[in-house]
mmCIF file of the protein (N, C-alpha, C, O) and its ligand, coordinates in Angstrom:
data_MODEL
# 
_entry.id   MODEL 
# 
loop_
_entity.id 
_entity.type 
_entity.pdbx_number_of_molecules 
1 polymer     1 
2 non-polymer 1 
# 
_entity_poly.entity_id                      1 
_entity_poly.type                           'polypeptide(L)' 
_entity_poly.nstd_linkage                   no 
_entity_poly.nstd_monomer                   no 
_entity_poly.pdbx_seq_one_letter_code       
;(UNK)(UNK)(UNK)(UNK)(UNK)(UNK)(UNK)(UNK)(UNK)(UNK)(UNK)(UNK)(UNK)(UNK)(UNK)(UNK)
(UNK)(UNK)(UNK)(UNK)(UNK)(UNK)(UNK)(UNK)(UNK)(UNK)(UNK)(UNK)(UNK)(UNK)(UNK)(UNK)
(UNK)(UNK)(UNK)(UNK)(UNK)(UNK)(UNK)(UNK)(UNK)(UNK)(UNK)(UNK)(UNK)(UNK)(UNK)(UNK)
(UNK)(UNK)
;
_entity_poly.pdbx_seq_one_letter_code_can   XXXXXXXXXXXXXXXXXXXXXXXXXXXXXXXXXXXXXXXXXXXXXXXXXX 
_entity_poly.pdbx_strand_id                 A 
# 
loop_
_entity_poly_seq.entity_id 
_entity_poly_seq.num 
_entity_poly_seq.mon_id 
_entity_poly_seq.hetero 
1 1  UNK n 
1 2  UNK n 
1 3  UNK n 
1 4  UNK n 
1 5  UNK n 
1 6  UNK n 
1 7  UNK n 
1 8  UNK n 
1 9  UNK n 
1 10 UNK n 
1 11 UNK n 
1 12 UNK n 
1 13 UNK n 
1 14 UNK n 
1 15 UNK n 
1 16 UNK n 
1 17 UNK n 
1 18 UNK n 
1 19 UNK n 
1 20 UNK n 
1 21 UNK n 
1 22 UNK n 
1 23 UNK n 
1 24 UNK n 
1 25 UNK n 
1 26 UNK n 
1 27 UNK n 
1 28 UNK n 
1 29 UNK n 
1 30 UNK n 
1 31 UNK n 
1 32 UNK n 
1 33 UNK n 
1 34 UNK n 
1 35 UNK n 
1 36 UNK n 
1 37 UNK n 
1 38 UNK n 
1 39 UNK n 
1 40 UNK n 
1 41 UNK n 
1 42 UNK n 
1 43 UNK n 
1 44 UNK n 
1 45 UNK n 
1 46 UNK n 
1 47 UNK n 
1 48 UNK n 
1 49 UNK n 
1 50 UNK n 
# 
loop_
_struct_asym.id 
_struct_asym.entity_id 
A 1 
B 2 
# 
loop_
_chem_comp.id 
_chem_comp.type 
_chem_comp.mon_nstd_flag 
UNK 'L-peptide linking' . 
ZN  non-polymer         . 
# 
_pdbx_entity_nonpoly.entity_id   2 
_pdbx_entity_nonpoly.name        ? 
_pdbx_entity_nonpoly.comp_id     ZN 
# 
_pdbx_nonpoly_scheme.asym_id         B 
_pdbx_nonpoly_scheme.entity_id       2 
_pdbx_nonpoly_scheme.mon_id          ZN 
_pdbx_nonpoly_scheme.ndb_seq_num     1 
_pdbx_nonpoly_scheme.pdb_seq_num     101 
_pdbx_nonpoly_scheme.auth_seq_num    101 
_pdbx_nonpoly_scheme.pdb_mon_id      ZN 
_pdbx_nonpoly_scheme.auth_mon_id     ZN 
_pdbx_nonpoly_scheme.pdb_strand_id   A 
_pdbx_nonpoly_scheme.pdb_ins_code    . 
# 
loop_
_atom_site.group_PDB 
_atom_site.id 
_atom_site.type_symbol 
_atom_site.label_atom_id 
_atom_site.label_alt_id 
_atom_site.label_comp_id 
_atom_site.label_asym_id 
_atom_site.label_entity_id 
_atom_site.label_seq_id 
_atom_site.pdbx_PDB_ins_code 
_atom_site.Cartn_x 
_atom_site.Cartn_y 
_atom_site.Cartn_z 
_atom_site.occupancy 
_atom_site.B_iso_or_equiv 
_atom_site.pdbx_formal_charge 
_atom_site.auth_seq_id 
_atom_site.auth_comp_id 
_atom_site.auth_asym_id 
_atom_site.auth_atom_id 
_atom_site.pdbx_PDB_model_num 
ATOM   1   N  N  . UNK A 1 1  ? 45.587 -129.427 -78.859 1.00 0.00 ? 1   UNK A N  1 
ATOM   2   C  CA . UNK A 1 1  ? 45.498 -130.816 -78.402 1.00 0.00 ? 1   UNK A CA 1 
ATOM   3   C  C  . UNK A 1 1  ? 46.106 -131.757 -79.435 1.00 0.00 ? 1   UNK A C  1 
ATOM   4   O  O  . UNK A 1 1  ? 45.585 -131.873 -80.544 1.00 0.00 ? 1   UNK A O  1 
ATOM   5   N  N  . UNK A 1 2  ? 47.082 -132.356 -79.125 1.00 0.00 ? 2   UNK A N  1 
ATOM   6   C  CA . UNK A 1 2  ? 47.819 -133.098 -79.837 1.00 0.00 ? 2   UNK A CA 1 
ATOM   7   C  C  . UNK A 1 2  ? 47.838 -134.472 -79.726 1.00 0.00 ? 2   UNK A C  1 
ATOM   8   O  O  . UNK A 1 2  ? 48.466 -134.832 -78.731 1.00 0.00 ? 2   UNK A O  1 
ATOM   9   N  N  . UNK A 1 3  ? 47.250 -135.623 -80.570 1.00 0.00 ? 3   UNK A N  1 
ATOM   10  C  CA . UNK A 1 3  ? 46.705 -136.877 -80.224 1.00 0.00 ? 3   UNK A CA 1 
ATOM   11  C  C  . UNK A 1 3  ? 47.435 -137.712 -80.795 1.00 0.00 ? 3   UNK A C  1 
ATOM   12  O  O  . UNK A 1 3  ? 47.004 -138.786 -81.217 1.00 0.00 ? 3   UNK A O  1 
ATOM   13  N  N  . UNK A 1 4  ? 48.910 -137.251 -80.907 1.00 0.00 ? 4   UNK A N  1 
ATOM   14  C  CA . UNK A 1 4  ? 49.424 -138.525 -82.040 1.00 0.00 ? 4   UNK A CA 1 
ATOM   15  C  C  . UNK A 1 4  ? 50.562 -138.705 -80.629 1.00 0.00 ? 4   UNK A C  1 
ATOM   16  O  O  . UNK A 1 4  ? 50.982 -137.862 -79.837 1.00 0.00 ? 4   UNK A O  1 
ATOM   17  N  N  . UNK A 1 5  ? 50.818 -140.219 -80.751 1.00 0.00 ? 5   UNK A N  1 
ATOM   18  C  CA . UNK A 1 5  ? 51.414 -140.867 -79.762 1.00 0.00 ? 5   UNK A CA 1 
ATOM   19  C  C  . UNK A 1 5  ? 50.446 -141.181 -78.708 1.00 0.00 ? 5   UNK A C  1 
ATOM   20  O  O  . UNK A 1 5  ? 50.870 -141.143 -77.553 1.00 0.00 ? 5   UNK A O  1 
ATOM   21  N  N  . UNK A 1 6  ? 49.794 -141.342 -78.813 1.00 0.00 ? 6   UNK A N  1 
ATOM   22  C  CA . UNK A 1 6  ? 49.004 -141.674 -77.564 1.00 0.00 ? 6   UNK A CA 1 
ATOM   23  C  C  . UNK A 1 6  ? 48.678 -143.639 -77.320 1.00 0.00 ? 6   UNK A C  1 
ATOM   24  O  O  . UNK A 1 6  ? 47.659 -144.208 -76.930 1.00 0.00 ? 6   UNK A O  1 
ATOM   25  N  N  . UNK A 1 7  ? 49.862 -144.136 -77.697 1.00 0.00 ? 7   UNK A N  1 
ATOM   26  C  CA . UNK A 1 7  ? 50.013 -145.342 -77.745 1.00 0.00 ? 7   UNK A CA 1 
ATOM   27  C  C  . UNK A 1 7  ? 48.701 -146.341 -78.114 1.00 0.00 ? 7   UNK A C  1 
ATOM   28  O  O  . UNK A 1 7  ? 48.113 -147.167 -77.416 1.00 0.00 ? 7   UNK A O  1 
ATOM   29  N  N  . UNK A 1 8  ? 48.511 -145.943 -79.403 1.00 0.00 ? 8   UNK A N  1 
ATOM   30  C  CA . UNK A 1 8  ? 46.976 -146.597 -79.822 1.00 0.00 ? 8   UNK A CA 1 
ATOM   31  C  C  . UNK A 1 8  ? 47.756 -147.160 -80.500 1.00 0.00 ? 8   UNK A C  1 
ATOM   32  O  O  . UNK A 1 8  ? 48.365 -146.366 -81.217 1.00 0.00 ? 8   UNK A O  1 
ATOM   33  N  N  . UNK A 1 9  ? 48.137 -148.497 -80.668 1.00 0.00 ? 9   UNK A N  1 
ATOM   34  C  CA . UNK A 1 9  ? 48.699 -149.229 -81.933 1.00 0.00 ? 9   UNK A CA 1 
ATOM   35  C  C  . UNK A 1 9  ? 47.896 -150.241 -82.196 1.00 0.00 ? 9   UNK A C  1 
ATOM   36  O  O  . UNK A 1 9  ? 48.380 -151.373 -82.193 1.00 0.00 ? 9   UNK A O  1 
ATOM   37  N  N  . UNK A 1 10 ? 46.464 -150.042 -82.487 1.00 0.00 ? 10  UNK A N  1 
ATOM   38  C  CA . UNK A 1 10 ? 45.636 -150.891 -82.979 1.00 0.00 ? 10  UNK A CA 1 
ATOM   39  C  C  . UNK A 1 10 ? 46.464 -151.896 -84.674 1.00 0.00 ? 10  UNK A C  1 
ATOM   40  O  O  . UNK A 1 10 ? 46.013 -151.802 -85.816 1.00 0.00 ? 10  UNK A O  1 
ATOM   41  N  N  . UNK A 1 11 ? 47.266 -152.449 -84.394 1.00 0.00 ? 11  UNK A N  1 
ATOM   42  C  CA . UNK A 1 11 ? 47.750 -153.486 -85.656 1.00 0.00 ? 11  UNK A CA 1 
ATOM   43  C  C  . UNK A 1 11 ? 46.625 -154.742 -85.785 1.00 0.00 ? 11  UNK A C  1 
ATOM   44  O  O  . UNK A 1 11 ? 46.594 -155.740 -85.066 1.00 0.00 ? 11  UNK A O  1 
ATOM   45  N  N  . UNK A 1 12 ? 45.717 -154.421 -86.890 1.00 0.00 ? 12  UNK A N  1 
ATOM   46  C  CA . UNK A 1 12 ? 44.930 -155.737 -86.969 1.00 0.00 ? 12  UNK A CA 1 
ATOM   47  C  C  . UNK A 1 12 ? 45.699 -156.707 -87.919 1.00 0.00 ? 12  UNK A C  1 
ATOM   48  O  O  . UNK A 1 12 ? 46.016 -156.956 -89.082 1.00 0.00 ? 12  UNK A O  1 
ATOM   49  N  N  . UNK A 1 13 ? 45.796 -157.172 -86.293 1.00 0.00 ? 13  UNK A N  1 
ATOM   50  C  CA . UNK A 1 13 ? 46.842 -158.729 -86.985 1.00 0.00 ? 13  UNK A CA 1 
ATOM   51  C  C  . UNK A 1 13 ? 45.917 -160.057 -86.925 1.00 0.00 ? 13  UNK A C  1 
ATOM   52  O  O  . UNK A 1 13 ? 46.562 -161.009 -86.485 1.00 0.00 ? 13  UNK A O  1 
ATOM   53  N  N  . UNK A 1 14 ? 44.666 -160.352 -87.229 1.00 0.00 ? 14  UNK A N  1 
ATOM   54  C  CA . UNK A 1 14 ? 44.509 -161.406 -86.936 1.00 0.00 ? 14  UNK A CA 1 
ATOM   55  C  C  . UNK A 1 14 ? 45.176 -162.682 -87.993 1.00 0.00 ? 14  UNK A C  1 
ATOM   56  O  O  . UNK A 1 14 ? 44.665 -163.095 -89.034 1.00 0.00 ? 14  UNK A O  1 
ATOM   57  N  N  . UNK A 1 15 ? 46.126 -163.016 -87.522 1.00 0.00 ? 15  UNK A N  1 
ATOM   58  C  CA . UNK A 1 15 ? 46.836 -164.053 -88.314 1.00 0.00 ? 15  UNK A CA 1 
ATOM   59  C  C  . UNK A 1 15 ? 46.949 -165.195 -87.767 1.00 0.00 ? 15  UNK A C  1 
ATOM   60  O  O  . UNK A 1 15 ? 47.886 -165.990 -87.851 1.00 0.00 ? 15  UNK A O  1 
ATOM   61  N  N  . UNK A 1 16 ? 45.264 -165.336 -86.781 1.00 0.00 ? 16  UNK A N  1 
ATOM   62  C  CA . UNK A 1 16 ? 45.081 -166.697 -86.283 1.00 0.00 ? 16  UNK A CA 1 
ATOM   63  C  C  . UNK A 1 16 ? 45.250 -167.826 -86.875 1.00 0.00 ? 16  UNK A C  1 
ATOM   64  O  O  . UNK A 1 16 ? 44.355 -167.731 -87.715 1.00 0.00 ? 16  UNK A O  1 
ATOM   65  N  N  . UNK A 1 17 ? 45.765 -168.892 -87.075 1.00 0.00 ? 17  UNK A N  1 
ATOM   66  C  CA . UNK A 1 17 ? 45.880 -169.944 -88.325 1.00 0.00 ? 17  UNK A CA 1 
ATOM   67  C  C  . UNK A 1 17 ? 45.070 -170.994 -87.662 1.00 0.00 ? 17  UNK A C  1 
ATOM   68  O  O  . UNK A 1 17 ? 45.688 -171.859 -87.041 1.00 0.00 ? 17  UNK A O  1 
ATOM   69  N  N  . UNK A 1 18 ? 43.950 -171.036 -87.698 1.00 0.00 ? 18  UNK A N  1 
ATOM   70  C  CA . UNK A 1 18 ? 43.225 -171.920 -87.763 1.00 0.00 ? 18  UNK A CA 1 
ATOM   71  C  C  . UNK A 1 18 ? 43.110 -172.810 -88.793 1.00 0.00 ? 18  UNK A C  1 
ATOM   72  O  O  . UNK A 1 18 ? 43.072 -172.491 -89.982 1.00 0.00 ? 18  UNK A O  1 
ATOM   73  N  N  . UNK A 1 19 ? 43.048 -174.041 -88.310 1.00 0.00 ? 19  UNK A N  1 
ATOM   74  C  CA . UNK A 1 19 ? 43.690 -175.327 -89.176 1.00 0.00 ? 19  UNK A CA 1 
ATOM   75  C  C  . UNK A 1 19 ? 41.685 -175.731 -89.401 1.00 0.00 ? 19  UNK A C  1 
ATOM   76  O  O  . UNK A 1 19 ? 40.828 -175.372 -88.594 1.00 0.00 ? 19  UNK A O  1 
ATOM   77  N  N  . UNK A 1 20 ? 41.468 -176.376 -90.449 1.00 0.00 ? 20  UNK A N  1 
ATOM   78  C  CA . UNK A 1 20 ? 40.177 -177.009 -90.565 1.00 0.00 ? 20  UNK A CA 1 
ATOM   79  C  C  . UNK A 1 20 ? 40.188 -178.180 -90.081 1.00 0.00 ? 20  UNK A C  1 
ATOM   80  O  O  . UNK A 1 20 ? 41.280 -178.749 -90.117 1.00 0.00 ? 20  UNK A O  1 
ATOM   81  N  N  . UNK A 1 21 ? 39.134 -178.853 -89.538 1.00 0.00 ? 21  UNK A N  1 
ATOM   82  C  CA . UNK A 1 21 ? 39.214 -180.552 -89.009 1.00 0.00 ? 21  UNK A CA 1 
ATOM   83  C  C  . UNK A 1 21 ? 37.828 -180.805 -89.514 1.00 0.00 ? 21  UNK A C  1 
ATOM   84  O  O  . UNK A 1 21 ? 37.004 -180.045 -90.023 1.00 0.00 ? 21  UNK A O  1 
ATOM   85  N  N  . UNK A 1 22 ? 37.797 -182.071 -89.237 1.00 0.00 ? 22  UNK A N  1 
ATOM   86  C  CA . UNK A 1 22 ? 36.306 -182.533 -89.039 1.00 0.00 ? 22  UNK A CA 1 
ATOM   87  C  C  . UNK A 1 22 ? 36.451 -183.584 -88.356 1.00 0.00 ? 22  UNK A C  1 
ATOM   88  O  O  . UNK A 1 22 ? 37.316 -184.455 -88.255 1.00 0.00 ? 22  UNK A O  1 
ATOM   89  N  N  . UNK A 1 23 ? 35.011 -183.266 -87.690 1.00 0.00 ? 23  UNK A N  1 
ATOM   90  C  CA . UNK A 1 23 ? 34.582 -184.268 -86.648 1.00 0.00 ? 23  UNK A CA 1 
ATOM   91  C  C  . UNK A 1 23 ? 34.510 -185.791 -87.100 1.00 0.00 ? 23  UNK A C  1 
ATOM   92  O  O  . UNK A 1 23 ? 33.777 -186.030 -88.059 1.00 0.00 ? 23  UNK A O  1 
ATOM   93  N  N  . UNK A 1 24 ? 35.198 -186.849 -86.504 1.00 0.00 ? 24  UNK A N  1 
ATOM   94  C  CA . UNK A 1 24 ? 34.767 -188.264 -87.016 1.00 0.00 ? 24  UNK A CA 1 
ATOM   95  C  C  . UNK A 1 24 ? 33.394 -188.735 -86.183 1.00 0.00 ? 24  UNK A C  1 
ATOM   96  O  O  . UNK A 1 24 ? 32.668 -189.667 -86.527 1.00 0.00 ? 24  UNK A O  1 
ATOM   97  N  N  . UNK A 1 25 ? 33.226 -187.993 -85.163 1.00 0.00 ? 25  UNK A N  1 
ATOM   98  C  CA . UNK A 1 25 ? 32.152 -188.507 -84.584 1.00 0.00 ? 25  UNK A CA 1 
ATOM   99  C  C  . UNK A 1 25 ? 30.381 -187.895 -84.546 1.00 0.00 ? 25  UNK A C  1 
ATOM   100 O  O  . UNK A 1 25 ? 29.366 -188.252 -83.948 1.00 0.00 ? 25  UNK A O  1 
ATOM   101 N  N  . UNK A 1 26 ? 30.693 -186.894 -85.455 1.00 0.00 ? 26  UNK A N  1 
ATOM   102 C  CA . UNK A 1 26 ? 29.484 -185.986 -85.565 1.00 0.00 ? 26  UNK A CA 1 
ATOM   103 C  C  . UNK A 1 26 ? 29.567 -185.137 -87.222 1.00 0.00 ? 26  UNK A C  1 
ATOM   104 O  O  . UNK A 1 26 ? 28.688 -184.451 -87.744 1.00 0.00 ? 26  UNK A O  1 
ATOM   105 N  N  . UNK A 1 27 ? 30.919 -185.478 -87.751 1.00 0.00 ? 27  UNK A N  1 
ATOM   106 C  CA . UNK A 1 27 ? 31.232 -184.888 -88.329 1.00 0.00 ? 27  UNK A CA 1 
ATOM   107 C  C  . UNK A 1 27 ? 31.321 -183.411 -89.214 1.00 0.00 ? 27  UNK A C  1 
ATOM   108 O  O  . UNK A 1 27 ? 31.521 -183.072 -90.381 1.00 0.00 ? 27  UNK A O  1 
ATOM   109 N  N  . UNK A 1 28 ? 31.097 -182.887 -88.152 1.00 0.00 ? 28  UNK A N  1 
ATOM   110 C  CA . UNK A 1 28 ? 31.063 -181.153 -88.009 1.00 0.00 ? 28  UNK A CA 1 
ATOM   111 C  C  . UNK A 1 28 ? 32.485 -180.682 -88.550 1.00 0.00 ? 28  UNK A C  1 
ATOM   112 O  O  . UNK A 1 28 ? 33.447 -181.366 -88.203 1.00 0.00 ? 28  UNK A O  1 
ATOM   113 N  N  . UNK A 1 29 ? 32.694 -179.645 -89.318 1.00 0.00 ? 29  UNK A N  1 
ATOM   114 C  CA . UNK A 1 29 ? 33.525 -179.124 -89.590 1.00 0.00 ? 29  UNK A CA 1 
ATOM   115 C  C  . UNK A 1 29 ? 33.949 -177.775 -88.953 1.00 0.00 ? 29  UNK A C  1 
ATOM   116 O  O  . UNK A 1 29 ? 33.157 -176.833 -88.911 1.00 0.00 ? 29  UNK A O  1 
ATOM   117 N  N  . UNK A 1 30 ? 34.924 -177.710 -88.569 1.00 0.00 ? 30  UNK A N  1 
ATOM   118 C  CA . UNK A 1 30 ? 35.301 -176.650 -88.019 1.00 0.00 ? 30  UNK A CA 1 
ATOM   119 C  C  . UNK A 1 30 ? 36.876 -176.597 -88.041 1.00 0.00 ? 30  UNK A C  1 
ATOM   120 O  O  . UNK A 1 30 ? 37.656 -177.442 -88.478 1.00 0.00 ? 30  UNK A O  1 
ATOM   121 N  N  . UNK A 1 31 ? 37.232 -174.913 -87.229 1.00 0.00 ? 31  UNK A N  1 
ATOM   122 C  CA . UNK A 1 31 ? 38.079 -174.543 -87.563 1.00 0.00 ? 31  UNK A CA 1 
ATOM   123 C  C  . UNK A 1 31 ? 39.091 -174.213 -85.927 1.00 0.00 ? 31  UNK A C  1 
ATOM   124 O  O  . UNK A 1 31 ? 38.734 -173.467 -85.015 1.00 0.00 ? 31  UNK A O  1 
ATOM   125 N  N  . UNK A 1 32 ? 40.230 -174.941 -85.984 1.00 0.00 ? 32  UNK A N  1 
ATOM   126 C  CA . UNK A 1 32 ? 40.617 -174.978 -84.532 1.00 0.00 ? 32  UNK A CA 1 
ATOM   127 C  C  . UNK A 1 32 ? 42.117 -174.396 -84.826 1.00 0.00 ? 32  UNK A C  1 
ATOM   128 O  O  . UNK A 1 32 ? 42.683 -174.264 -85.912 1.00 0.00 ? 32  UNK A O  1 
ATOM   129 N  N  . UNK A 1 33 ? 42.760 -173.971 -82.983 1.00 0.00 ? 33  UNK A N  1 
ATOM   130 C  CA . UNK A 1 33 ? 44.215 -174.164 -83.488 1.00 0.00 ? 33  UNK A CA 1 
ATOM   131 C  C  . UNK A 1 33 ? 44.534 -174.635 -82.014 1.00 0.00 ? 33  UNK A C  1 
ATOM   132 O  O  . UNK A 1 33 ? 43.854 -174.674 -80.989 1.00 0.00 ? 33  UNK A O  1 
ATOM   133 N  N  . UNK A 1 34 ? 45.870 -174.984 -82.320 1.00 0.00 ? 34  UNK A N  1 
ATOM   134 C  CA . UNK A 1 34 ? 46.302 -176.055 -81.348 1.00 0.00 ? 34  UNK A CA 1 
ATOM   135 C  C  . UNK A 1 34 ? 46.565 -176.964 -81.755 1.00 0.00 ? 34  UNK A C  1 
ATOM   136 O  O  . UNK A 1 34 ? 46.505 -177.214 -82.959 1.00 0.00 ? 34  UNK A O  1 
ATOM   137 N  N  . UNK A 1 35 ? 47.072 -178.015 -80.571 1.00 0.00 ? 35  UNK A N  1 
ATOM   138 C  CA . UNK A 1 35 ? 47.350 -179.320 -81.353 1.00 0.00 ? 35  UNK A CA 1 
ATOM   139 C  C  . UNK A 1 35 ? 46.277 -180.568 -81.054 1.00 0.00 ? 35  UNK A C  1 
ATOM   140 O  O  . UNK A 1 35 ? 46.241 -181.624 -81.686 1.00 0.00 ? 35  UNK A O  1 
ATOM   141 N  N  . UNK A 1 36 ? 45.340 -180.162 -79.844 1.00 0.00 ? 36  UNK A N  1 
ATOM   142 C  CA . UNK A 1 36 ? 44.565 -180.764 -79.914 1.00 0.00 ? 36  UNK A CA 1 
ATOM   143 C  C  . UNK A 1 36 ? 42.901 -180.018 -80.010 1.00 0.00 ? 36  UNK A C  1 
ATOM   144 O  O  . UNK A 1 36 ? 42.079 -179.622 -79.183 1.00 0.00 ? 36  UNK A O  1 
ATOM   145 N  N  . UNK A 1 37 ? 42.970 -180.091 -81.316 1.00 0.00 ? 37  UNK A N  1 
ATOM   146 C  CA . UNK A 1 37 ? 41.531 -179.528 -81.541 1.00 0.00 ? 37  UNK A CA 1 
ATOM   147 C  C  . UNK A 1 37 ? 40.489 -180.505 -81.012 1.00 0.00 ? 37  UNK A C  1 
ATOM   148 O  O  . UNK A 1 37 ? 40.575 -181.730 -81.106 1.00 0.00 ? 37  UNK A O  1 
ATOM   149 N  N  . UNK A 1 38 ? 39.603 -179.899 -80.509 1.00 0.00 ? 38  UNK A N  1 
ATOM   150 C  CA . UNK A 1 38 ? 37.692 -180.496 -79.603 1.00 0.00 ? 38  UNK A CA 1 
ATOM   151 C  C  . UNK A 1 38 ? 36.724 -180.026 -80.585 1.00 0.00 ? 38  UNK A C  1 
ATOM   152 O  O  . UNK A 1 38 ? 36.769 -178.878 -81.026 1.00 0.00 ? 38  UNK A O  1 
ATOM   153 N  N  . UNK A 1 39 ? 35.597 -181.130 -81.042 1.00 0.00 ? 39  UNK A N  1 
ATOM   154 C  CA . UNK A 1 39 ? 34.632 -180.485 -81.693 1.00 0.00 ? 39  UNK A CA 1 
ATOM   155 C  C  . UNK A 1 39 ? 33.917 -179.746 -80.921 1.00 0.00 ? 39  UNK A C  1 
ATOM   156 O  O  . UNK A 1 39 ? 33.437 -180.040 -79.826 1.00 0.00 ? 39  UNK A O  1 
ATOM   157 N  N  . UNK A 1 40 ? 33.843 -178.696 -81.550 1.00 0.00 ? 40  UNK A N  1 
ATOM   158 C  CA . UNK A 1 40 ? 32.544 -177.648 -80.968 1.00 0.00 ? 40  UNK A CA 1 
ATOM   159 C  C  . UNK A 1 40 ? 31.457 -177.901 -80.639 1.00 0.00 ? 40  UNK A C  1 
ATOM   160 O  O  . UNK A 1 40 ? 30.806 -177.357 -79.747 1.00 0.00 ? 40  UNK A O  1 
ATOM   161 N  N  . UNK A 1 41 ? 31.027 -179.107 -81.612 1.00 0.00 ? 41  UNK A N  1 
ATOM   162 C  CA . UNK A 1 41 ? 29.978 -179.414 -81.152 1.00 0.00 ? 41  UNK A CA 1 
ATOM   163 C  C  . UNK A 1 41 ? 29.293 -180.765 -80.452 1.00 0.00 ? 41  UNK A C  1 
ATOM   164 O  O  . UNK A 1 41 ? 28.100 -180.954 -80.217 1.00 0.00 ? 41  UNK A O  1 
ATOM   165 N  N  . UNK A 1 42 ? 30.499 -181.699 -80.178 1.00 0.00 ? 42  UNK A N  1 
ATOM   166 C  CA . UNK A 1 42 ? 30.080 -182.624 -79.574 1.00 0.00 ? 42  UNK A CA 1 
ATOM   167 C  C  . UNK A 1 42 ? 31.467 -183.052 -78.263 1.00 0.00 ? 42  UNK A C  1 
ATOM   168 O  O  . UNK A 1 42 ? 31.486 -184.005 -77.484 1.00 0.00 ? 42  UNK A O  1 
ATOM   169 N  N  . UNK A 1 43 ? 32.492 -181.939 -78.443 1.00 0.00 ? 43  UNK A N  1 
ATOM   170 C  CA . UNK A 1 43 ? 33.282 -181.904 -77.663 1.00 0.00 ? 43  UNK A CA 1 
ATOM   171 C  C  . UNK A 1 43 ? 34.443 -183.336 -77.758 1.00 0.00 ? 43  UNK A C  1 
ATOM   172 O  O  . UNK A 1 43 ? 35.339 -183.563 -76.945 1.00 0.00 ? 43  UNK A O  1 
ATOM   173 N  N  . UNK A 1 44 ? 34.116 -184.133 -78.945 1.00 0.00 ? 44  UNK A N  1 
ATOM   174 C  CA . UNK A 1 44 ? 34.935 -185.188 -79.265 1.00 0.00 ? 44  UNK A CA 1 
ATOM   175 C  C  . UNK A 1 44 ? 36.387 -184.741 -79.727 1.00 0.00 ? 44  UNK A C  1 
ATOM   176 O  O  . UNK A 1 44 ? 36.608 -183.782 -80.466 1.00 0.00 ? 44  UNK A O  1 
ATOM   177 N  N  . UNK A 1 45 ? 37.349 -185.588 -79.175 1.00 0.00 ? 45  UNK A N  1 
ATOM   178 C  CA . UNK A 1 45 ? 38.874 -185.493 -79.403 1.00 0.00 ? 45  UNK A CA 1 
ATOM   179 C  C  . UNK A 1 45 ? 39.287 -185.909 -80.755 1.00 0.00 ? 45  UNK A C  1 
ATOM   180 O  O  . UNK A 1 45 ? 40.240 -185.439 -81.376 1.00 0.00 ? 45  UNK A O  1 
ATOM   181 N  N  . UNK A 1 46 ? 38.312 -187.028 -81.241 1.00 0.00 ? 46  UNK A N  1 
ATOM   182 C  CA . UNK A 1 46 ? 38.463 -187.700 -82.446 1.00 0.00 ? 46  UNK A CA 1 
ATOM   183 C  C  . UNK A 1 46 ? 37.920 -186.778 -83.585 1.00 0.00 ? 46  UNK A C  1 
ATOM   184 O  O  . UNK A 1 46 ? 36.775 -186.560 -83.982 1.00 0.00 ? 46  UNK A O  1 
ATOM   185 N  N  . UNK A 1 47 ? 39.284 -186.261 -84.014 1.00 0.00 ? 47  UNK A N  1 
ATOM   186 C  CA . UNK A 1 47 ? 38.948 -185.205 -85.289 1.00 0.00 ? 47  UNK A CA 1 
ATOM   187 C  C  . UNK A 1 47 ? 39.820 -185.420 -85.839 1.00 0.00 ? 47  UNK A C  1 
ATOM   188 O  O  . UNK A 1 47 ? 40.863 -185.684 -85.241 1.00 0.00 ? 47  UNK A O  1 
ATOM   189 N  N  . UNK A 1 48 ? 39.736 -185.392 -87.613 1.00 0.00 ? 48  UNK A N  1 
ATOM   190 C  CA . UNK A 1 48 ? 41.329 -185.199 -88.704 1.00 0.00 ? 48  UNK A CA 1 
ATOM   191 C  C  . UNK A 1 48 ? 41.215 -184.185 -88.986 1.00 0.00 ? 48  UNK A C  1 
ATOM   192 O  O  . UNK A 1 48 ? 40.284 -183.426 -88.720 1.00 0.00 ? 48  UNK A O  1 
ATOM   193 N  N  . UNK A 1 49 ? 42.632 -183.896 -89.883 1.00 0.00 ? 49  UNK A N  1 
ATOM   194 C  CA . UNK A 1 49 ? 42.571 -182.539 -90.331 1.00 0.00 ? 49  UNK A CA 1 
ATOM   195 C  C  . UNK A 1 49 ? 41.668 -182.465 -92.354 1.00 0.00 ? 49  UNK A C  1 
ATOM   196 O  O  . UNK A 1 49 ? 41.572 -183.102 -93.402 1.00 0.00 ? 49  UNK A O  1 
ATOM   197 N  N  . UNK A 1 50 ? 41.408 -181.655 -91.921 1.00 0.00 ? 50  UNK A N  1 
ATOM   198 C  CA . UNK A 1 50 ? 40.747 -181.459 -93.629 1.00 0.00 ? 50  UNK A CA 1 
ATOM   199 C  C  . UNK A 1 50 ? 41.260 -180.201 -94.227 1.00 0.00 ? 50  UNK A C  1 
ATOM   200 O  O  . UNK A 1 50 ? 40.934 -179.884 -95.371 1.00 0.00 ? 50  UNK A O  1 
HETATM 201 ZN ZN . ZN  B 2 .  ? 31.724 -183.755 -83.171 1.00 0.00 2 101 ZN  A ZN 1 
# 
């Protein structure tokens, strides 16, 4: 039984680039990507980057 090739190309790429923000309105910090990051926790648009 021969198991090589069996198209497993598990590449752990997480090279998510999550940018940091914080919340101006709750000021929670968190970590988003996109261009319009939402606080997590109050769902506000109004965030900078930190
Ligand atoms: Zn918030």
């Amino acid at each position: 039984m021969c198991s090589i090739g069996g198209g497993t190309d598990i590449e752990i790429e997480e090279r998510v680039k999550g940018r940091s923000y914080r919340c101006k309105e709750c000021g929670e910090r968190f970590k988003a990507v996109g261009k319009h990051p939402v606080c997590p926790s109050c769902q506000s648009e109004d965030v900078e980057e930190a």
